[in-house]
C-alpha positions in Angstrom: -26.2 -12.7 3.7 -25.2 -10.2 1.2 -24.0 -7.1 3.3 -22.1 -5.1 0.1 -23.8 -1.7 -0.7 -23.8 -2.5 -4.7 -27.0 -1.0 -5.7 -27.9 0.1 -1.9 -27.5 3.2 0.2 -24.5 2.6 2.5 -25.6 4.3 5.9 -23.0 5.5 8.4 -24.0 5.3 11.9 -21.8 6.3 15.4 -21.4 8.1 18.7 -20.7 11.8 18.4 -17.5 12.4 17.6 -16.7 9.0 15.6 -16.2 11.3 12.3 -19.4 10.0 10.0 -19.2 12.8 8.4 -15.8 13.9 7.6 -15.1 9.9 6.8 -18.3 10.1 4.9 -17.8 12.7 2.5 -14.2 11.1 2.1 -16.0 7.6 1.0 -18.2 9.5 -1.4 -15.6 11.0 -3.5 -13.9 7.8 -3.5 -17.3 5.7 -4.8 -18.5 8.7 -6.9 -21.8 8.9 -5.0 -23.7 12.1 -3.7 -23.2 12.3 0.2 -26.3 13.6 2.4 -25.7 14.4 6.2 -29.3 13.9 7.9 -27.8 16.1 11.0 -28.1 19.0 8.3 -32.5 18.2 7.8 -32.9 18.5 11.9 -32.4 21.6 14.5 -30.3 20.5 17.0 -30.9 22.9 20.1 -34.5 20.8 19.7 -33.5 18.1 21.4 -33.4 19.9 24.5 -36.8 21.3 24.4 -38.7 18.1 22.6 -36.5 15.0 21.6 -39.3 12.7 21.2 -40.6 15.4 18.1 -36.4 16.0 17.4 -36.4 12.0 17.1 -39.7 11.7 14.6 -38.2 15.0 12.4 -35.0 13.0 12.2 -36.7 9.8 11.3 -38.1 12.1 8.4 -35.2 13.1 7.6 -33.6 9.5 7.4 -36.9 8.2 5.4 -36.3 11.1 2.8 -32.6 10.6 2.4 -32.9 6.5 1.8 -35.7 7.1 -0.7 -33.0 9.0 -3.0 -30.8 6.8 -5.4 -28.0 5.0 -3.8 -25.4 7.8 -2.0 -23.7 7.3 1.5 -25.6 8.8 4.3 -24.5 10.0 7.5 -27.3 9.5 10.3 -27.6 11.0 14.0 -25.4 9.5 16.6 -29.0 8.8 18.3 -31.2 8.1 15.6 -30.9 4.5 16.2 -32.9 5.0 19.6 -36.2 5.1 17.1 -37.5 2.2 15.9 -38.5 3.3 13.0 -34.7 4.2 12.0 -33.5 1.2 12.7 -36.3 -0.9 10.9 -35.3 1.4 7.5 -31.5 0.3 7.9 -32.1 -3.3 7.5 -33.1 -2.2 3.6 -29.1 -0.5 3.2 -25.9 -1.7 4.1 -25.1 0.0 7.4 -21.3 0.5 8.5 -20.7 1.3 12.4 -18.1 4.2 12.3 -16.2 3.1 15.7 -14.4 4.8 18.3 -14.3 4.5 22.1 -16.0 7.1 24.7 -12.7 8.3 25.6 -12.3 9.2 22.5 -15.3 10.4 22.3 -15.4 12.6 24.7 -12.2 14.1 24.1 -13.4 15.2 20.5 -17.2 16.5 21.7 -17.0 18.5 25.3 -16.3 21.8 24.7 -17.9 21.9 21.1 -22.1 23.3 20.2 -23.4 19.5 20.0 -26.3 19.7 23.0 -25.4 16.4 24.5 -21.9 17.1 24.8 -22.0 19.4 28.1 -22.3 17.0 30.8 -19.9 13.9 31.2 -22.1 11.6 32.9 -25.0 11.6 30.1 -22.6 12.0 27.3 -21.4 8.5 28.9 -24.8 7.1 29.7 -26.4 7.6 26.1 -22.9 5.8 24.5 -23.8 2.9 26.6 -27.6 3.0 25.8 -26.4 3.2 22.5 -24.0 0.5 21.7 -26.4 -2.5 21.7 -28.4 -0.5 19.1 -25.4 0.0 16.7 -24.8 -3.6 16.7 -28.3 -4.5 15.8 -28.3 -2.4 12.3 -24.8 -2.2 11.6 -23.6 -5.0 9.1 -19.7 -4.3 9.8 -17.7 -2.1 11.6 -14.7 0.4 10.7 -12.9 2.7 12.0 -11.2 4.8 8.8 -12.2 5.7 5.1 -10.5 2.4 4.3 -12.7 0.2 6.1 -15.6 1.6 5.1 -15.0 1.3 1.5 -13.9 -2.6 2.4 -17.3 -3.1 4.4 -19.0 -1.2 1.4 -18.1 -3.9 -0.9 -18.4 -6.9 2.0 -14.6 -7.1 1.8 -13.6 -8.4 5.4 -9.8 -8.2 6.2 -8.3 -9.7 9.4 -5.5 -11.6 10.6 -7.4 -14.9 12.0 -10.5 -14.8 9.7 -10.0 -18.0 8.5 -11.1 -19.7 12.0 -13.8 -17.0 11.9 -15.3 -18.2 8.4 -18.4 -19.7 9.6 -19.6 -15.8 10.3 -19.0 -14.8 7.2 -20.9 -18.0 5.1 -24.7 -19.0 5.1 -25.3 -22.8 4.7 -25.3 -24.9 3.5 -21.7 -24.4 2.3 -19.8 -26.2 -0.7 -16.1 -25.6 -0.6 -13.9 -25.4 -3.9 -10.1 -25.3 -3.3 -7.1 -26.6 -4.9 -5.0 -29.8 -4.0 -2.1 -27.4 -2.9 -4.3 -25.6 -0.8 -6.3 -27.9 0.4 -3.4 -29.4 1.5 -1.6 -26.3 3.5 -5.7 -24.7 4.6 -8.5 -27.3 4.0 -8.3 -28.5 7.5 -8.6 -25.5 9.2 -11.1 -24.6 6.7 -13.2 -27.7 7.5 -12.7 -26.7 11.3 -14.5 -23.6 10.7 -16.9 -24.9 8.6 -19.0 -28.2 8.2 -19.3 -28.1 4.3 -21.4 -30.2 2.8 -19.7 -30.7 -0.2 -15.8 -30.2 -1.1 -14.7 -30.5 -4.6 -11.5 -29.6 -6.3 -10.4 -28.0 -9.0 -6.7 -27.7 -10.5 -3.6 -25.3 -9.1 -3.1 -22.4 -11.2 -4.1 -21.2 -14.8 -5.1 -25.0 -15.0 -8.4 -24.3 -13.2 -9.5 -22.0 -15.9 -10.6 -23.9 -18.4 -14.0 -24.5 -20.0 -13.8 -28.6 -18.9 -12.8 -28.2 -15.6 -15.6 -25.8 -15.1 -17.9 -28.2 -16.4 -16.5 -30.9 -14.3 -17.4 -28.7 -11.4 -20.7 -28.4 -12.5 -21.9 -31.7 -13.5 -20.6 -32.9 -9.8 -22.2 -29.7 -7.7 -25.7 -31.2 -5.9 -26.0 -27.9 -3.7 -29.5 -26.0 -4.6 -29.6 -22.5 -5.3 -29.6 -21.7 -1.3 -26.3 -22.7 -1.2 -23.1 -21.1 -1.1 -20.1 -21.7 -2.8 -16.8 -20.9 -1.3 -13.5 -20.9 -3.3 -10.4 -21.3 -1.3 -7.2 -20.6 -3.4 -5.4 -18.4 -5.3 -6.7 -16.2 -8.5 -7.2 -18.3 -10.8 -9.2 -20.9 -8.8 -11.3 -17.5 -7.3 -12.0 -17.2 -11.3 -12.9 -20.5 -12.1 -14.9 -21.0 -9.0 -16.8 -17.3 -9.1 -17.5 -18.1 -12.6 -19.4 -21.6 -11.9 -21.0 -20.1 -8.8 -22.3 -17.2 -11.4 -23.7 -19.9 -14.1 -24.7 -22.8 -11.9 -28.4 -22.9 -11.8 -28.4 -19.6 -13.2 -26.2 -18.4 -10.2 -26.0 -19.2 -6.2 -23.7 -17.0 -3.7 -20.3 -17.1 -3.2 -17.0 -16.3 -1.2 -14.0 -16.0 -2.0 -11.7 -16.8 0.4 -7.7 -16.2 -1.5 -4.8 -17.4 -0.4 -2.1 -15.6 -2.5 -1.1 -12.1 -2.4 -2.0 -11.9 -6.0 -6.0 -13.1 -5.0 -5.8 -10.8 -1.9 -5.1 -7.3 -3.3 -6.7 -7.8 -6.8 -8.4 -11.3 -8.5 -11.3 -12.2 -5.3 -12.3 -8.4 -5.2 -14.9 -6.8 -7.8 -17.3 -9.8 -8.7 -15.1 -10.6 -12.1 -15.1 -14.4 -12.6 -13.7 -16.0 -16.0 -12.0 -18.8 -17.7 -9.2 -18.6 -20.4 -9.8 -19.6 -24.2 -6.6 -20.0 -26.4 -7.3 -17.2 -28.3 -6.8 -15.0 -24.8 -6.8 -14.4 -21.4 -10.4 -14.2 -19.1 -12.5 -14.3 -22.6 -15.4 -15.9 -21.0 -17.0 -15.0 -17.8 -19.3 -13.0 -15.9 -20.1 -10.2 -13.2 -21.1 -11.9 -10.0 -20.4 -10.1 -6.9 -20.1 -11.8 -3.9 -21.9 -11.9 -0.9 -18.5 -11.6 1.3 -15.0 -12.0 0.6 -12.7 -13.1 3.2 -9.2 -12.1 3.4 -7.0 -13.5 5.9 -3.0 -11.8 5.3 -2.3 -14.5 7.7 -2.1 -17.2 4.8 0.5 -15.1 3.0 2.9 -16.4 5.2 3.4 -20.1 3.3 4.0 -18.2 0.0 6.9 -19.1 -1.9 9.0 -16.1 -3.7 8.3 -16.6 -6.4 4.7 -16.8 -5.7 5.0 -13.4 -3.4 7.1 -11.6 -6.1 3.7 -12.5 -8.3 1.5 -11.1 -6.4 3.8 -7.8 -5.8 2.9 -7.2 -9.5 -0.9 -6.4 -8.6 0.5 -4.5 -5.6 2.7 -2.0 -7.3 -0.4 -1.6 -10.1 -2.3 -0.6 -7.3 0.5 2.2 -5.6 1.1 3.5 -9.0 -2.6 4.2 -9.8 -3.0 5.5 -5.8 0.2 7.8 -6.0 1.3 5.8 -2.8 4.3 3.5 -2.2 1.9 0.5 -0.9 4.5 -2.0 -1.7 6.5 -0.6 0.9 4.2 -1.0 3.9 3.7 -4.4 6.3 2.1 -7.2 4.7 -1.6 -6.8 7.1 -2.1 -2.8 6.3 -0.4 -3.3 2.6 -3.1 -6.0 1.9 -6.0 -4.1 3.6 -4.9 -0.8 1.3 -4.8 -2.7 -1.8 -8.3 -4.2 -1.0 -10.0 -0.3 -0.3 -8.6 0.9 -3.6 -9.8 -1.9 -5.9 -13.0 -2.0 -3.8 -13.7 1.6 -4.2 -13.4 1.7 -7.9 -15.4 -1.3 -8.5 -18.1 -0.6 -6.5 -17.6 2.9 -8.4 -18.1 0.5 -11.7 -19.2 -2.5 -10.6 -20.3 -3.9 -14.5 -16.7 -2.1 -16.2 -18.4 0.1 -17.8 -15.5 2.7 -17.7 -13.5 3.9 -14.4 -12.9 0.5 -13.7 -10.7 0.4 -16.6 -8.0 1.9 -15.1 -7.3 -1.5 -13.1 -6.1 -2.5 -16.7 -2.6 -0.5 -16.3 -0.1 -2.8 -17.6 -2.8 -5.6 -18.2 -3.0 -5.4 -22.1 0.9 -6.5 -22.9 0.6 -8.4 -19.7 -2.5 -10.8 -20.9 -1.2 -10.9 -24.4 2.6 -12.0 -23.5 0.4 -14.7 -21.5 -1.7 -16.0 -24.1 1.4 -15.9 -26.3 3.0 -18.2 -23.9 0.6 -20.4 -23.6 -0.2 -19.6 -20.3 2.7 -21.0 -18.4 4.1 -17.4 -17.9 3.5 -16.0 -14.6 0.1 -13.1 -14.7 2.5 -11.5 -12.0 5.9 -11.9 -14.2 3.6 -11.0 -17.0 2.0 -7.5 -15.5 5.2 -6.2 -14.4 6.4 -6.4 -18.1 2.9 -4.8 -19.0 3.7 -1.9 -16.5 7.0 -1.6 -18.3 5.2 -0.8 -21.2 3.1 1.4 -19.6 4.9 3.4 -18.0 7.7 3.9 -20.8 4.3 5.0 -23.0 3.1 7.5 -19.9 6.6 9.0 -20.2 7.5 7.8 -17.0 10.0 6.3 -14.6 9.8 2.8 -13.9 12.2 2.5 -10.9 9.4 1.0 -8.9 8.9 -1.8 -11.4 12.5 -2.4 -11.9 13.2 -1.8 -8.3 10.5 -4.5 -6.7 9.4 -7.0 -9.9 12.5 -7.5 -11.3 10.9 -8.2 -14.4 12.4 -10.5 -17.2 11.8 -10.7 -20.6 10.5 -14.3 -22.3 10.9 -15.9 -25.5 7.1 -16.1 -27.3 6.1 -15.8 -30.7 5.6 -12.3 -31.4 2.8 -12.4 -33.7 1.2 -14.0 -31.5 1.4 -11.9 -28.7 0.1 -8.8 -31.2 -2.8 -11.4 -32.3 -3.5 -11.5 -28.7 -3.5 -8.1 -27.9 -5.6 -7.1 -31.2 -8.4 -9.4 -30.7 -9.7 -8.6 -34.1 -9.1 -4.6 -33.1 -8.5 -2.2 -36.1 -6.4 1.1 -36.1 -6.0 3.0 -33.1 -5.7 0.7 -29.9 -7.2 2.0 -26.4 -5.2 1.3 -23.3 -4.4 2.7 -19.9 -1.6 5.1 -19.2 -0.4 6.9 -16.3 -0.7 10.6 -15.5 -0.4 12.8 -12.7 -3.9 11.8 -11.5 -3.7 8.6 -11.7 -4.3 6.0 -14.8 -6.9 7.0 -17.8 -7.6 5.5 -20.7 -6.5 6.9 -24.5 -6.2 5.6 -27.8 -2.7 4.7 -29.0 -1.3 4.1 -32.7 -1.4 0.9 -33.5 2.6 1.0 -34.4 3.4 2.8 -31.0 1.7 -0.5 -28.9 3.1 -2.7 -31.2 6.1 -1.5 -30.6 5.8 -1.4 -27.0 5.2 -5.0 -27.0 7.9 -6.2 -28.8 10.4 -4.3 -26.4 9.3 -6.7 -23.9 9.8 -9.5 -25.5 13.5 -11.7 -25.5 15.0 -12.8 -29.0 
């Protein structure tokens, strides 16, 4: 039931007035895709004089623009009415731009649009109308935002853990962690009658190459089955990654439970497990078919646990240019999830723009590995940021200000080993300009010394 538009056209359909093309030229930017309006192929005035020939140039018009290479497409608010339309939307991921008739109305009387000058039929043909948007439109949305999250089958909603059984095929096989399963699982189980539940361990514990293999040798699903991981990050990496390798991959959904999993780790299709040498070393690309987010669960967070999480969050507002951190945990969350979602639909294999998700990331997974892994990836990205930033030239008031960060005690070489990887001379990693991060090449002396600032002792 994949419903993400990675590697499809992602349509936007509506009633006049809903803003599919303003929202949809806003999306494009944001995924790097060419936008096409199919209202620009077709006369309008000729749906007063012939709709059923207006209806068969506009199907034209839709046929044309889905036989391009994937963009995002804004159809007719009435092409759905043909048959033919709505049989070529089942091939893209189709996103129902919403808004009420009210609404509606208030935005189209008085404007050019031919079915906009009587009230009564403007009203009729939204009613005729709904029921067909329903039957092509694989989400809904209502902003630039939620399109981007429906473009990458990112669902956000307070509640959707009790809805999960709309958002998994089965037969399901759920992977959590004994924490979890302990504070969720049941109302997990309530939503949806797995058929297998297996576990793997809390934290950085789950990502290792035996538990993995544990998970394996005891999975019995077939490859129409459908894992879903119920935790934080690291179990959505160790659980991605087995759902990517088991016989030779089967779907997944993540379904995180910390803030850290929410606005970063179960978005993008990036599953891996840890070697000793360094963080996420082995892994794979393996996008899911959904990912749940409920902001709900946030609320049986420790603060310590939160304050990890906040790391991924202030990445995210220092590479958007917006204070996210500051906003209500719901919209904070489903801001976090666009951004990340945009630019990895924008690069879904990391092939470059993606790379930018890496501010503060190098220092951060090399003071990790130094550590062993028992430091924090939240405690351990705001010190990364740190060093960003100070190498950007800029402030870090925000870091300072919300992470708090503290310095640890590990072995310095070891932390350099870690960050090298074998690398000679110049080091590439992400800084922070006006725009937004990009990536540059660094002396080696000038990153080495970066990292050692953050380190204690």
């Amino acid at each position: 039931m994949a419903t993400h538009a990675l590697d499809r056209h992602l349509v936007l359909v509506g009633f006049m007035g809903a803003g599919k093309s303003t929202v949809g030229r806003k999306v494009a930017r944001r995924l790097g895709r060419e936008f096409r309006d199919t209202d620009d192929d077709v006369d309008p005035g000729m749906i007063l004089d012939d709709e059923p020939a207006f209806r068969a140039t506009e199907a034209v018009a839709v046929r044309a623009a889905l036989a391009s290479r994937p963009s995002v497409i804004a159809v007719g608010g009435g092409a759905v009415e043909t048959p033919e339309v709505r049989e070529l939307l089942r091939e893209a991921c189709t996103v129902l731009l919403d808004i009420d008739v009210e609404k509606a109305w208030h935005r189209s009387r008085g404007s050019d649009r031919p079915l906009a000058r009587d009230e009564a039929e403007f009203r009729r043909r939204y009613d005729l109308r709904q029921p067909l948007y329903d039957e092509v439109a694989d989400a809904r949305a209502r902003d630039a935002n939620g399109v981007v999250l429906a473009a990458a089958g990112v669902h956000v909603e307070v509640g959707a853990l009790e809805r999960l059984s709309e958002f998994v095929d089965p037969p399901a096989v759920l992977v959590t962690e004994p924490v979890v399963d302990g504070i969720h699982g049941a109302d997990a189980q309530l939503a949806v009658p797995f058929a297998e539940t297996h576990e793997l361990p809390s934290g950085e514990a789950a990502k290792q190459i035996g538990e993995v293999e544990r998970l394996w040798r005891a999975l019995r699903t077939g490859r129409n089955g459908t894992i879903v991981a119920l935790g934080g990050g690291s179990l959505t990496d160790a659980a991605g990654l087995a759902a990517a390798t088991y016989l030779r991959g089967v779907p997944w959904v993540p379904v995180p439970t910390t803030l850290i999993g929410q606005v970063d780790a179960a978005i993008g299709g990036k599953t891996a497990v840890d070697l000793p040498e360094g963080k996420n070393l082995v892994g794979a690309f393996h996008w899911p078919t959904r990912t749940v987010i409920d902001p709900a669960l946030l609320e049986t967070l420790s603060a310590a646990e939160r304050l990890n999480g906040m790391a991924e969050v202030v990445k995210t507002g220092l590479l958007a240019g917006e204070s996210l951190w500051e906003l209500p945990d719901a919209e904070l969350v489903r801001r976090c999830a666009a951004f990340k979602s945009a630019v990895c639909l924008r690069d879904p294999h990391d092939d470059g723009p993606r790379h930018v998700l890496n501010l503060g990331h190098t220092f951060g997974h090399a003071l990790e590995a130094a550590a062993g892994f028992d430091l924090p990836h939240g405690r351990a990205v705001a010190l990364g940021l740190l060093a960003a930033l100070r190498l950007s030239g800029r402030e870090t008031d925000a870091v300072d200000e919300v992470l708090h960060p503290e310095r640890p005690r590990v072995d310095r070489d070891l932390a350099w080993a870690a960050l090298q990887r074998d690398k000679k001379g110049p080091l590439r990693v992400i800084l922070l300009g006006k725009d937004g991060g990009f990536e540059t090449e660094l002396p080696a002396a000038d990153v080495r010394a970066a990292l050692d600032e953050l380190i204690a002792g």
